[in-house]
C-alpha positions as a printed Julia matrix, in Angstrom:
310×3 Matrix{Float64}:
 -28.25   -4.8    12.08
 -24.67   -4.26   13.43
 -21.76   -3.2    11.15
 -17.95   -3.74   12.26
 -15.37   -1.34   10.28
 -11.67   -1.51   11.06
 -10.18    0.31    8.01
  -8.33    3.21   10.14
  -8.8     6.28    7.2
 -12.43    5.2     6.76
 -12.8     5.34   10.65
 -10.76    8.86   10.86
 -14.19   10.28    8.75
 -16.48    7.92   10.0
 -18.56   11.2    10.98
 -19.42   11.48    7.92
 -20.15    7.69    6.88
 -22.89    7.45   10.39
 -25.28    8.98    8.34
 -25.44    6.19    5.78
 -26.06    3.45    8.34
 -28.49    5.6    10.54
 -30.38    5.96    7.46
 -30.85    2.52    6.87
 -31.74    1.69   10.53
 -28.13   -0.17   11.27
 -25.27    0.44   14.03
 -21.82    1.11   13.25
 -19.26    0.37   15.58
 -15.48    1.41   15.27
 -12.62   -0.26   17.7
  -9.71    1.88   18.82
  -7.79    0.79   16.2
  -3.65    2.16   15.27
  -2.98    0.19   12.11
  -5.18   -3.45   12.82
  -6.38   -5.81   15.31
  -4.97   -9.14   15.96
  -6.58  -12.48   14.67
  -7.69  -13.22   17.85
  -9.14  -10.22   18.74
 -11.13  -10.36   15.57
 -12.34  -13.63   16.48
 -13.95  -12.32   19.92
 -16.24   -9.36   18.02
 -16.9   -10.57   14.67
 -19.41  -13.11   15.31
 -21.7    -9.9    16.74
 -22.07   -8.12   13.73
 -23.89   -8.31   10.61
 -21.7    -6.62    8.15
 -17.72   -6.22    8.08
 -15.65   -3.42    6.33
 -12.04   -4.56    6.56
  -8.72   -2.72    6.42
  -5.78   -4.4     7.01
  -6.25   -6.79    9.62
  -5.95  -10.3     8.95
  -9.08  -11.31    7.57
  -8.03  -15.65    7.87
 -10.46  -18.23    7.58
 -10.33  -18.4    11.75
 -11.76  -15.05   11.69
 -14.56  -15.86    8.79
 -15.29  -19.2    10.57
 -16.13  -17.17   14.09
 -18.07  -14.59   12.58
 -20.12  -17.05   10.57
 -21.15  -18.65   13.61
 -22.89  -15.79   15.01
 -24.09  -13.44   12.94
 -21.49  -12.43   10.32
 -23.38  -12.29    7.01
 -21.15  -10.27    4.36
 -17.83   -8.23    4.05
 -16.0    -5.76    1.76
 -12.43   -5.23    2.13
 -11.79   -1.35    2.13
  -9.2    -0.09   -0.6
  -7.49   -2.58   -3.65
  -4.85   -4.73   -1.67
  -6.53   -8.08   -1.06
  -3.35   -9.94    0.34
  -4.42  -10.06    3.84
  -7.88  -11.61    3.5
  -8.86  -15.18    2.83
 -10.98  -14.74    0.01
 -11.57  -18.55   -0.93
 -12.11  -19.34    2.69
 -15.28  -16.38    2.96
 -17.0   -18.21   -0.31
 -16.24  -21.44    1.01
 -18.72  -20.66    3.88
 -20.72  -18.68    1.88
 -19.72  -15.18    2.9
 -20.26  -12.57   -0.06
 -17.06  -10.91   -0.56
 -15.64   -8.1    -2.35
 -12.97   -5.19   -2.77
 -13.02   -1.7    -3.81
 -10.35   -1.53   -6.6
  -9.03    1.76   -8.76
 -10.25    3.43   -6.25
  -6.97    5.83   -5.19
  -4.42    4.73   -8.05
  -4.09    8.76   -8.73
  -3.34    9.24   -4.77
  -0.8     6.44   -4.1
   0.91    7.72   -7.28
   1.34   10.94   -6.07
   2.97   10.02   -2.74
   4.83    7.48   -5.2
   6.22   10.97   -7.23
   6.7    12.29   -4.29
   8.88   10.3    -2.48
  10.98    9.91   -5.97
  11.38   13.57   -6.17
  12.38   13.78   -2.45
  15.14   11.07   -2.49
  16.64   12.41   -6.01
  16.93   15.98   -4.33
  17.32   14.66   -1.0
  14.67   17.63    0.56
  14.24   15.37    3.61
  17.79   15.29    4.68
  17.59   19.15    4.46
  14.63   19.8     6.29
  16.21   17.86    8.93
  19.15   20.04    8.51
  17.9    23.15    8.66
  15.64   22.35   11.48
  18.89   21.26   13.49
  20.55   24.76   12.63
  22.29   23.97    9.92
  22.34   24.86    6.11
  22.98   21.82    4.28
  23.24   21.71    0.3
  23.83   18.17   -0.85
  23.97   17.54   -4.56
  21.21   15.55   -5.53
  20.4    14.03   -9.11
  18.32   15.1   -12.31
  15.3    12.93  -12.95
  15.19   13.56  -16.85
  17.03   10.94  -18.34
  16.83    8.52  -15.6
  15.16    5.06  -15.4
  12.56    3.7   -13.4
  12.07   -0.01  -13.15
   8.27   -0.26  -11.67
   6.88   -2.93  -10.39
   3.14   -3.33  -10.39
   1.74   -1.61  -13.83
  -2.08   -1.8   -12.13
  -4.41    1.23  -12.08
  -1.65    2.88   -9.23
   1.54    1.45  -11.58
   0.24    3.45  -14.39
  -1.26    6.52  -12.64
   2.7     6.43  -11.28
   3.77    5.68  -15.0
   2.31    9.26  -15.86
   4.17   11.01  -13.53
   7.02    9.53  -13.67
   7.38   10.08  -17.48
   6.22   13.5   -16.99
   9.44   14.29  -15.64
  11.04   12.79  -19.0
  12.24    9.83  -17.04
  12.17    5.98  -18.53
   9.95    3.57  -17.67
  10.41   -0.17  -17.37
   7.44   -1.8   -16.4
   7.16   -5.39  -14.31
   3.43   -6.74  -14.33
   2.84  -10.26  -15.63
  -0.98   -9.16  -16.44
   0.85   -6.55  -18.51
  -1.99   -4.18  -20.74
  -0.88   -1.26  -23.17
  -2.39    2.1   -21.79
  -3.54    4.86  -23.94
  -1.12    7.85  -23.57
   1.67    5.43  -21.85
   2.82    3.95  -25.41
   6.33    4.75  -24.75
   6.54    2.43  -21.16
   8.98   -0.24  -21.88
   7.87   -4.05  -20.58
  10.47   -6.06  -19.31
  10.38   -9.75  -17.74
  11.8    -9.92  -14.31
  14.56   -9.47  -13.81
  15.75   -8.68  -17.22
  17.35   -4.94  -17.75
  16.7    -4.97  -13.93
  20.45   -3.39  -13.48
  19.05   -0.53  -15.4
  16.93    1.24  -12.8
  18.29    4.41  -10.73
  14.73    3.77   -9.34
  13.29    0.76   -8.07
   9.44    1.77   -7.22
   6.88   -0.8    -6.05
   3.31   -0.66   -6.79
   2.61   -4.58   -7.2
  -0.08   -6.68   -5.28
   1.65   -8.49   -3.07
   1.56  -12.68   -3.56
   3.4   -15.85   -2.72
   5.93  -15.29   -5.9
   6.75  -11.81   -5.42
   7.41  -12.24   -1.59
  11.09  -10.64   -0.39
  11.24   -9.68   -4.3
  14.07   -7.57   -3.15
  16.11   -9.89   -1.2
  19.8    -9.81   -0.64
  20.43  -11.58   -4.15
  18.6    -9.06   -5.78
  19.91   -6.0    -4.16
  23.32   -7.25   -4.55
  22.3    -6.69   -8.83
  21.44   -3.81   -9.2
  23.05   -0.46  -10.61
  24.98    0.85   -7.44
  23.52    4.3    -5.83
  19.78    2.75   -6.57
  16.47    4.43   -5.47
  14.03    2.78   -3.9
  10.04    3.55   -3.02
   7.55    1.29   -1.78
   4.21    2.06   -1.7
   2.84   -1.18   -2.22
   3.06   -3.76    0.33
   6.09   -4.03    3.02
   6.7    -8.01    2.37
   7.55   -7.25   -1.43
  11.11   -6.42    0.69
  13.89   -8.08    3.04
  13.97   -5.78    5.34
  17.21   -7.01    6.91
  18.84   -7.35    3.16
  17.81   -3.77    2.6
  19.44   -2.88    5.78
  22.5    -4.15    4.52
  22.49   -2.94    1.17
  22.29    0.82    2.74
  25.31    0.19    4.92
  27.19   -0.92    1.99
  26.13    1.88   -0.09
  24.29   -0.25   -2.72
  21.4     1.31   -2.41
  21.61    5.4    -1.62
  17.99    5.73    0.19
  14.6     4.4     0.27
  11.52    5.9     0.9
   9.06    3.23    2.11
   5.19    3.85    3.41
   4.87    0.24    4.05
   6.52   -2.14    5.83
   7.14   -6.25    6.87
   5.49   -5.01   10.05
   3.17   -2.3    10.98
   3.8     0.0    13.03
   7.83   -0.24   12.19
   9.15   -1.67   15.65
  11.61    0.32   17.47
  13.81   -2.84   17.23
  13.8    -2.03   13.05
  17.63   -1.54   11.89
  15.88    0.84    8.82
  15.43    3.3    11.67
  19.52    3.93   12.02
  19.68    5.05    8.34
  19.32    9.29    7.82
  18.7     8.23    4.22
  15.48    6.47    4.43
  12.02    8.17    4.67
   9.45    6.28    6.7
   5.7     6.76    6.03
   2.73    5.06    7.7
   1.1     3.05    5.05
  -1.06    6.38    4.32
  -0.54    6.87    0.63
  -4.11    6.58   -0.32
  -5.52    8.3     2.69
  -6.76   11.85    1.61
 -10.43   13.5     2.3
 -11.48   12.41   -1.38
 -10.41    9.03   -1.72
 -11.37    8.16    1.75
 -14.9     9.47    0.63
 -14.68    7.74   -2.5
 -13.36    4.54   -1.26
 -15.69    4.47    1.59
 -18.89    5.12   -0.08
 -18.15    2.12   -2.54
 -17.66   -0.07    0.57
 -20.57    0.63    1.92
 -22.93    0.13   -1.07
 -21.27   -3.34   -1.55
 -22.11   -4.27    1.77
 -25.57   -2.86    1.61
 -26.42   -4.52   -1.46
 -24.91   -7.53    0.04
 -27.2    -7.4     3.28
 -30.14   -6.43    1.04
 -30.49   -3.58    2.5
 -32.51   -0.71    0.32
C-alpha cells in the first residue's frame, strides 16, 4: 500500500511518523509542499495511493472522484478544521472519512493569548523598534477589565476562554452550538451581533461555514467600539480582507494579529502588509512538537483502521 500526506507540520516530523507505515509494510510519500497543492495537482497523484492524510488543500469532490478511480480507498483530514474538504462528496462514493478534532485547542489558544497580549502592549512594534536602533515606549492598554467578544466557543474557544479570563478580562461568547463549561461559568453568551460594540477584542476561533463567511465585513467593522482588537486564529475567510484594510486606515480598528488568511501564503499584492500595526503569522498556531505528535498519531490510526490494516 501507498499513503499520500500533505498536512505540512505532520510532514515537518514525518521522520518520526515512517516508522508507523514501515511497520505495517506501506509507503509514505510526502510532496514538496509550502502551505497546499492545487486541485489539479491533487487530481494527477491521488488516484496512486491507497490512503490520504489531508491538510489544507482542497479536498473537492474532483479530487475524491480521481482518486477513487485508481486506487484511493480512505482519508483523514489532519487537525479539526473541516471547511476545505468535501465530506458528503467522499461518502457519496464511498470513501471512509474522518477528522482529528480537540486535538490542539490548548495550542491555538495559546498563540490566541498571545497575540492578545502582544497587540494590548504593542511588544511587536517595539521589537521592531529596537531592532531599527531605536527605543520606543508606546502606551499600551490593561487587559483586566476589558472585553473579549469570541467567536467560536469549541474545544480552542474555550481553551482561549481560560486564558483570557485568567487575565480578569470579560468574555462574550458567539457559538450557536453554545455548551456551559465547567470552570467557565462566568462566560457571557451573546447572539450575534448583540453587545457586539462591547468588545476591545474581537478574537476568532469559529469553524468557518457559508453563514459566517466575511463575518467581519465593512458593515460590521464600521460597528464596533473604535480602537478594537482583533486576532484570528481560525480561518482567514471569517474576514474582508479589503474592509479590514480600510478599517485600519481609518483608525477603527488599532491592530490585528492574524495567523490565517483569505489566501495562503499572504500575496505580496496584500494591502494588510502596509500596516506596522498588524502581526502576520503563517497559519501555524497548532503546530508544536506535541500536538503534531498527537495529531498525527490519531490520523494515522484512523486511516489504518480504515484500510484494515493491523
Amino acid at each position: 500500500m501507498k499513503v499520500l500526506v500533505t498536512c505540512p507540520p505532520m510532514i515537518g516530523l514525518i521522520d518520526e511518523f515512517k516508522p508507523f507505515f514501515v511497520d505495517k509494510g506501506i509507503e509514505v510519500h510526502c510532496p514538496e509542499i509550502i502551505q497546499t497543492l492545487s486541485v489539479e495537482e491533487l487530481k494527477s497523484i491521488v488516484s496512486q495511493y491507497d490512503g490520504w492524510i489531508i491538510g489544507d488543500d482542497p479536498a473537492t469532490k474532483d479530487v475524491f472522484a480521481a482518486g477513487k478511480a485508481g486506487k484511493l480507498k480512505a482519508v483523514v483530514k489532519w487537525g479539526v478544521g473541516v471547511d476545505n474538504v468535501d465530506f458528503a462528496a467522499a461518502k457519496e462514493l464511498n470513501i471512509p472519512i474522518t477528522n482529528t478534532p480537540r486535538m490542539f485547542g490548548g495550542e491555538v489558544a495559546d498563540i490566541a493569548m498571545g497575540y492578545v497580549i502582544a497587540l494590548a502592549r504593542q511588544t511587536f512594534v517595539i521589537h521592531q523598534g529596537v531592532k531599527a536602533g531605536k527605543w520606543l515606549k508606546p502606551s499600551g492598554i490593561s487587559l483586566a477589565g476589558k472585553t473579549v467578544a469570541l467567536m467560536g466557543f469549541g474545544d480552542i474557544g474555550r481553551n482561549t476562554a481560560k486564558r483570557l479570563m485568567a487575565a480578569d478580562m470579560q468574555v462574550i461568547a458567539y457559538d450557536p452550538y453554545f455548551q456551559p463549561a465547567i470552570g467557565l461559568e462566568a462566560v457571557q453568551l451573546a447572539q450575534w451581533p448583540d453587545r457586539f460594540d462591547e468588545a476591545d477584542f474581537i478574537v476568532l476561533t469559529c469553524a468557518l461555514t457559508k453563514e459566517n463567511w466575511h463575518l467581519l465585513n465593512a458593515e460590521t467593522l464600521a460597528k464596533t467600539k473604535p480602537g478594537v482588537r482583533i486576532v484570528n486564529v481560525a480561518r482567514g475567510q471569517l474576514i474582508d480582507e479589503v474592509a479590514l484594510a480600510k478599517a485600519l486606515a481609518s483608525g477603527q480598528v488599532h491592530s490585528a494579529a492574524l495567523d490565517v488568511f483569505e489566501v495562503e501564503p499572504l500575496p505580496t499584492y496584500s494591502s494588510l502588509r502596509q500596516f506596522e500595526q498588524c502581526i502576520f503569522g503563517s497559519h501555524n498556531a497548532s503546530n508544536t512538537v506535541d500536538a503534531v505528535h498527537r495529531a498525527s498519531q490519531q490520523a494515522i490510526a484512523h486511516l489504518f483502521n480504515f484500510l484494515g490494516v493491523i
